[in-house]
PADOBA-183821 format. One line per field, with one value per atom (N, C-alpha, C): residue in three letters; y, z, x; atom name. Coordinates in steps of 0.2 Angstrom, whole numbers, always signed. Layout:
PADOBA-183821
residuo = [ALA_...]
north = [Y_...]
up = [Z_...]
east = [X_...]
atomo = [CA_...]
***
This chain:
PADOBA-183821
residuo = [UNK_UNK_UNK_UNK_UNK_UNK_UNK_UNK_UNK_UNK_UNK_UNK_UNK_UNK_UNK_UNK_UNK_UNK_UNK_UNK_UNK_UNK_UNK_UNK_UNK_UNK_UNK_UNK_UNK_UNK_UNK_UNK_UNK_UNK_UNK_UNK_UNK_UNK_UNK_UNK_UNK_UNK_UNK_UNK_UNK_UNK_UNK_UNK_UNK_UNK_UNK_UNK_UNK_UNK_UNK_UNK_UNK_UNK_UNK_UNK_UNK_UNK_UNK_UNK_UNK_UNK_UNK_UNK_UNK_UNK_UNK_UNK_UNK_UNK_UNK_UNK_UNK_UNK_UNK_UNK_UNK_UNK_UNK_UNK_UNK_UNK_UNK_UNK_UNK_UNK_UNK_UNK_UNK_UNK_UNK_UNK_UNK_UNK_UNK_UNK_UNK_UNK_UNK_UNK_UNK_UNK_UNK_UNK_UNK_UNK_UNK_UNK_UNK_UNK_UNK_UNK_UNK_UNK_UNK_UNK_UNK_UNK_UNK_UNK_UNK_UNK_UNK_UNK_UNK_UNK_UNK_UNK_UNK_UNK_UNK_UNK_UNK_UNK_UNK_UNK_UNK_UNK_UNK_UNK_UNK_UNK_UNK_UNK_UNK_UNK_UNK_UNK_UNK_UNK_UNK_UNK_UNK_UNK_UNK_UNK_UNK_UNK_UNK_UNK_UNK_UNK_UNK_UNK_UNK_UNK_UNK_UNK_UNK_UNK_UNK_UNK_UNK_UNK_UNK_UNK_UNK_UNK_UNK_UNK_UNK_UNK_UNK_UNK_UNK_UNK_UNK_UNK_UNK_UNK_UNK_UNK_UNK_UNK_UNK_UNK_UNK_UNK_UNK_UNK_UNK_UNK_UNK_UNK_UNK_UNK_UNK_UNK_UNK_UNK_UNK_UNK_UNK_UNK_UNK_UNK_UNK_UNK_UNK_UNK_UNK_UNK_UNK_UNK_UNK_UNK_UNK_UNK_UNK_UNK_UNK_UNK_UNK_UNK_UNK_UNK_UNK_UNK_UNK_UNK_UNK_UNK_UNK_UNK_UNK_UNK_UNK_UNK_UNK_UNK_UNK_UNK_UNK_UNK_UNK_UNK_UNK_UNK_UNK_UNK_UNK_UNK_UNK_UNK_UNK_UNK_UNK_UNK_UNK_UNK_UNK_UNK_UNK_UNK_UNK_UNK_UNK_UNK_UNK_UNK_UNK_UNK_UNK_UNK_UNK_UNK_UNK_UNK_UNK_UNK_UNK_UNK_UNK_UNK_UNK_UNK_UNK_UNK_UNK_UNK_UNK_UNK_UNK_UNK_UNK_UNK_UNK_UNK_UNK_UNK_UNK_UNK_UNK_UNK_UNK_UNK_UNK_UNK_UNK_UNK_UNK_UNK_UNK_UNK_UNK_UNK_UNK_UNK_UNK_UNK_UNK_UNK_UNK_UNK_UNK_UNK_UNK_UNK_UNK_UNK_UNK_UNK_UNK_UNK_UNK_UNK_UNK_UNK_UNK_UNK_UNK_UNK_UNK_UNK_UNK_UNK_UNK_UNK_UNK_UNK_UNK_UNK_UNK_UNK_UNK_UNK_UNK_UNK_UNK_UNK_UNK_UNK_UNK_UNK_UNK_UNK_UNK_UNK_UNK_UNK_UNK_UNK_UNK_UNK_UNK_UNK_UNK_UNK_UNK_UNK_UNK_UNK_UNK_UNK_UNK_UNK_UNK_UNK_UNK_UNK_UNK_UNK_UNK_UNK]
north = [-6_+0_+6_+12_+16_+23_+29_+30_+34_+37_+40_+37_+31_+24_+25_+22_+22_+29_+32_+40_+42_+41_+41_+35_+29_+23_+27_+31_+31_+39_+39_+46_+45_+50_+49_+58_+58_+63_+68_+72_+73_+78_+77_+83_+91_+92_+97_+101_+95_+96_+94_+93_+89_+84_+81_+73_+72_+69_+66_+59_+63_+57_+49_+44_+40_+33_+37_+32_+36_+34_+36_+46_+45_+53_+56_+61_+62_+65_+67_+69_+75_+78_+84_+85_+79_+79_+78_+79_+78_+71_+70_+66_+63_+56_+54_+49_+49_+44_+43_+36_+36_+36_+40_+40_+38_+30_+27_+27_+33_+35_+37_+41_+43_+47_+48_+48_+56_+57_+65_+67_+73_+75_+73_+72_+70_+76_+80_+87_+93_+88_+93_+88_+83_+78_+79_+81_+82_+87_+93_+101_+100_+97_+96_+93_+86_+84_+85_+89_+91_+99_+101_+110_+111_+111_+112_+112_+114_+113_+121_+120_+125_+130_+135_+140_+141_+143_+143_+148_+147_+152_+152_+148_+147_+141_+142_+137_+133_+128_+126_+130_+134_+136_+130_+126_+123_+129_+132_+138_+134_+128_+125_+121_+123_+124_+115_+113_+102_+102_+99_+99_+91_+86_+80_+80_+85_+86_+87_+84_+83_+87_+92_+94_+97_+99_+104_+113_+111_+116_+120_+117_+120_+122_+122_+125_+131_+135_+141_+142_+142_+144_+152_+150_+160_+159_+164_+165_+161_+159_+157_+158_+167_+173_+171_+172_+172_+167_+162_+155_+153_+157_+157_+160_+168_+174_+172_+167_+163_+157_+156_+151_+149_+156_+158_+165_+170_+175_+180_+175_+179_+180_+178_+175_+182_+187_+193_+198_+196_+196_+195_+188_+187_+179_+178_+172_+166_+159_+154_+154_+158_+157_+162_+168_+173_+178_+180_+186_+189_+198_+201_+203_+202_+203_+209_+214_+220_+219_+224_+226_+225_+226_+224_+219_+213_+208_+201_+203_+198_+198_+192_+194_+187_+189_+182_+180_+171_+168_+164_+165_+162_+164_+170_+177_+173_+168_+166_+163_+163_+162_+169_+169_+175_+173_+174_+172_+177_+173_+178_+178_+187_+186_+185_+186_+182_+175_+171_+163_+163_+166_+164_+164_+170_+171_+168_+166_+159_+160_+167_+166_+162_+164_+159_+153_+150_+143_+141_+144_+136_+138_+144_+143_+137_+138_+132_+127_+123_+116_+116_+120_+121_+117_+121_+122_+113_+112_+104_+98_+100_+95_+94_+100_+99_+95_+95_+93_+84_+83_+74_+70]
up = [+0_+0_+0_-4_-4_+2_+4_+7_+8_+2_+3_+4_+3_+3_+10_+15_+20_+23_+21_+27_+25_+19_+19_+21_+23_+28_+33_+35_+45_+46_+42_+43_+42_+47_+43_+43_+39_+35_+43_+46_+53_+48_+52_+49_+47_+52_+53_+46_+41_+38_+40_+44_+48_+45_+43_+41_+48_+52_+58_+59_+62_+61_+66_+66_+69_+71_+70_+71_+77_+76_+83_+85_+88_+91_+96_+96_+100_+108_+112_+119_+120_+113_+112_+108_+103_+100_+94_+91_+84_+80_+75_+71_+70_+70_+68_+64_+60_+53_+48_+47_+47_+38_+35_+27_+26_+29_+28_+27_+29_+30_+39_+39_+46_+49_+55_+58_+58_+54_+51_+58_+59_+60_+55_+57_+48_+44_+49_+46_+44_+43_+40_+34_+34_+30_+23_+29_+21_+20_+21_+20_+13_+16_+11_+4_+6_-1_-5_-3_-5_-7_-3_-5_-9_-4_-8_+0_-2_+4_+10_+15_+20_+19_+20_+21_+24_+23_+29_+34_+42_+46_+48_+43_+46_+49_+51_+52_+51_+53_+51_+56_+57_+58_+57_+63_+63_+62_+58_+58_+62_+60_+63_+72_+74_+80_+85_+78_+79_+75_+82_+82_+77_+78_+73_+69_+65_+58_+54_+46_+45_+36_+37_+31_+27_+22_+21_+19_+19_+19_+25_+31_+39_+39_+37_+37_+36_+38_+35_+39_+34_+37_+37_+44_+49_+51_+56_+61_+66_+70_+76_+81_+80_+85_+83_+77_+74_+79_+79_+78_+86_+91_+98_+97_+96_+97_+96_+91_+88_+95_+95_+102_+105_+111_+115_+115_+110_+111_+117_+124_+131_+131_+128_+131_+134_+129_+130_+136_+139_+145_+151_+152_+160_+159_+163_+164_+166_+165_+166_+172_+177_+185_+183_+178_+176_+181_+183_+183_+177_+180_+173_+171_+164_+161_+158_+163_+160_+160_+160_+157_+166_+172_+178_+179_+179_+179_+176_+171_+167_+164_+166_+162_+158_+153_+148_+151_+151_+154_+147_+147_+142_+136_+136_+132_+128_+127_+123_+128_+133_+137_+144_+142_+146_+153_+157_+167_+169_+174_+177_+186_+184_+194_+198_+199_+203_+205_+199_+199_+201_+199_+200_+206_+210_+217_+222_+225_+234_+235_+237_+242_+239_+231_+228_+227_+224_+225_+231_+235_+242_+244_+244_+243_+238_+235_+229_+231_+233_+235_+243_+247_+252_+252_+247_+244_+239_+236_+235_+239_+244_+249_+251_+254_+258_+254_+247_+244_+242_+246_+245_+247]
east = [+4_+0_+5_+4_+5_+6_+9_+11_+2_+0_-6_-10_-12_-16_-16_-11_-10_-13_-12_-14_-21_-24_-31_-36_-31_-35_-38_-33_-31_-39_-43_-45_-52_-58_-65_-68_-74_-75_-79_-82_-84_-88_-94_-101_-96_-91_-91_-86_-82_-79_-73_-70_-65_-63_-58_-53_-52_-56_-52_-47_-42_-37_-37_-40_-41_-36_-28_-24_-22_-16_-10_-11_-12_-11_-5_-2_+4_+0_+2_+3_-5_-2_-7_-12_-13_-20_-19_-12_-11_-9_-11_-11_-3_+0_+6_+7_+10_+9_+17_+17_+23_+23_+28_+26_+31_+33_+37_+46_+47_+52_+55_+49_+50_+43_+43_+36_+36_+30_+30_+21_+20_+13_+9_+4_-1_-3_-5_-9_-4_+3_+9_+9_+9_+8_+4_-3_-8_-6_-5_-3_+1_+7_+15_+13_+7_+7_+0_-5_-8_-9_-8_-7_+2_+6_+12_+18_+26_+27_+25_+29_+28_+31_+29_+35_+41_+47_+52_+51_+50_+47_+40_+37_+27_+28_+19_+20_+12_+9_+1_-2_-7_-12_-20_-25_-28_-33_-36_-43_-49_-50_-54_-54_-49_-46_-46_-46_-48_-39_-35_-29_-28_-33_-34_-36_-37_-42_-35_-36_-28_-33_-37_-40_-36_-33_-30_-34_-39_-43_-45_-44_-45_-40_-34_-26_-24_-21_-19_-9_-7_+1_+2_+6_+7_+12_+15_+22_+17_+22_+22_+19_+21_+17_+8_+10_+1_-4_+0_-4_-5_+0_+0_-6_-5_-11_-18_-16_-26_-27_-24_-25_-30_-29_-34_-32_-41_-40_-42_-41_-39_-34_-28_-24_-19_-19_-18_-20_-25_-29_-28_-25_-27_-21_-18_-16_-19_-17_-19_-24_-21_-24_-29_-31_-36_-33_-25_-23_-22_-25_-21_-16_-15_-7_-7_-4_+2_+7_+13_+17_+22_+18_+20_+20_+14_+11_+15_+18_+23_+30_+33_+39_+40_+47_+47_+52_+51_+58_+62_+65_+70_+68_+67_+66_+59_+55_+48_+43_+44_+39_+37_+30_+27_+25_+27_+27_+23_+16_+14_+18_+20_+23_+20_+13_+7_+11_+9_+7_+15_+23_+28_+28_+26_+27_+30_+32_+32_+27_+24_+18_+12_+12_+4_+6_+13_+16_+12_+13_+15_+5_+3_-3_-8_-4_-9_-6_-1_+0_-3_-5_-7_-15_-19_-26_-25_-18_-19_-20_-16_-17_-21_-24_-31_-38_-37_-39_-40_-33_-34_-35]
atomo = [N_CA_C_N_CA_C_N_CA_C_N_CA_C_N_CA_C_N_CA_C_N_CA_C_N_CA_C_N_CA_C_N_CA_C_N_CA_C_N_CA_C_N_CA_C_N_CA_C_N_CA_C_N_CA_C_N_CA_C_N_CA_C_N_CA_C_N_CA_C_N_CA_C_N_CA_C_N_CA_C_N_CA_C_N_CA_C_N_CA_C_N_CA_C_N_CA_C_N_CA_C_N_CA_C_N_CA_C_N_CA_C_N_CA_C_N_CA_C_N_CA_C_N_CA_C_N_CA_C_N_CA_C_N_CA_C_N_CA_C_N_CA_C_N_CA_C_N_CA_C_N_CA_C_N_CA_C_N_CA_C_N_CA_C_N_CA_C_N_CA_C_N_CA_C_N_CA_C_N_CA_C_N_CA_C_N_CA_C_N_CA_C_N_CA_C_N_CA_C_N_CA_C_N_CA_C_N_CA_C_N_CA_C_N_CA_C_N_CA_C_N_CA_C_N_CA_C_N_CA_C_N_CA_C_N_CA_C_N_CA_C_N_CA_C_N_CA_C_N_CA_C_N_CA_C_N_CA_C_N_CA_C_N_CA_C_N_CA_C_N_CA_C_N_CA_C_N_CA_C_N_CA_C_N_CA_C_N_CA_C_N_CA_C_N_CA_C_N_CA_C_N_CA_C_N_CA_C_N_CA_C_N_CA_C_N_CA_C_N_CA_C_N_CA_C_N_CA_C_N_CA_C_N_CA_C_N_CA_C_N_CA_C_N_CA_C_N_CA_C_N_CA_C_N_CA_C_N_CA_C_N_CA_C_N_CA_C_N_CA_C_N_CA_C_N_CA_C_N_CA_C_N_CA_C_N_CA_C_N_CA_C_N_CA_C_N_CA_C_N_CA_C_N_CA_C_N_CA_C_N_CA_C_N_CA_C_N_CA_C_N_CA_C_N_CA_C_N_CA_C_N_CA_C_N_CA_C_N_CA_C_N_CA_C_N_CA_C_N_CA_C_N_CA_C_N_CA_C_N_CA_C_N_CA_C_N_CA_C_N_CA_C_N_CA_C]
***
């Protein structure tokens, strides 16, 4: 069986317009498939041999926001920035814990991740494993 034979086995068609990928999935939801050379994402997979290849510097954009949908019409290639910022458009807003994020509020650690000083604090640390405990 062929490499596309094989990857249009592994997938089924979902009302919503979606390729759902029903093979192997990684950690975070996306599709994996081996195109017999080496174990590629699927949904880079179908992009590469159906649209054309990636660009240097983008990267897959899901529009459809279904990390297992391997369409390449749900697809749209961006920056990196882009495709975080489409996310979650709170994300700008308020950190995980729903503090909010200014310019005081957050710093970057290893210069691409944004830290809320709240949630880094000692004092909300040992608060939240305090609040775990008591919890089990």
């Amino acid at each position: 069986m062929t490499a596309p034979e094989r990857f249009f086995s592994k997938l089924t068609a979902s009302p919503s317009g979606c390729w759902e990928w029903t093979a192997t999935r990684d950690r975070y939801g996306y599709g994996k498939f081996w195109d017999g050379s080496r174990k590629v994402k699927a949904h880079r997979w179908a992009y590469e041999h159906l649209v054309g290849p990636i660009p240097s510097g983008l990267v897959i954009d899901h529009k459809c926001r279904n990390r297992s949908c391997v369409n390449p019409a749900h697809m749209e290639t961006v920056t990196n920035a882009e495709n975080i910022r489409r996310r979650r458009p709170d994300m700008d807003e308020v950190c995980a814990n729903g503090h909010p994020r200014t310019a005081e509020s957050t710093y970057m650690a290893k210069g691409k991740y944004r830290n809320c000083r709240v949630c880094s604090s000692p004092a909300f640390r040992s608060s939240k494993s305090r609040k775990a405990v008591a919890h089990v």
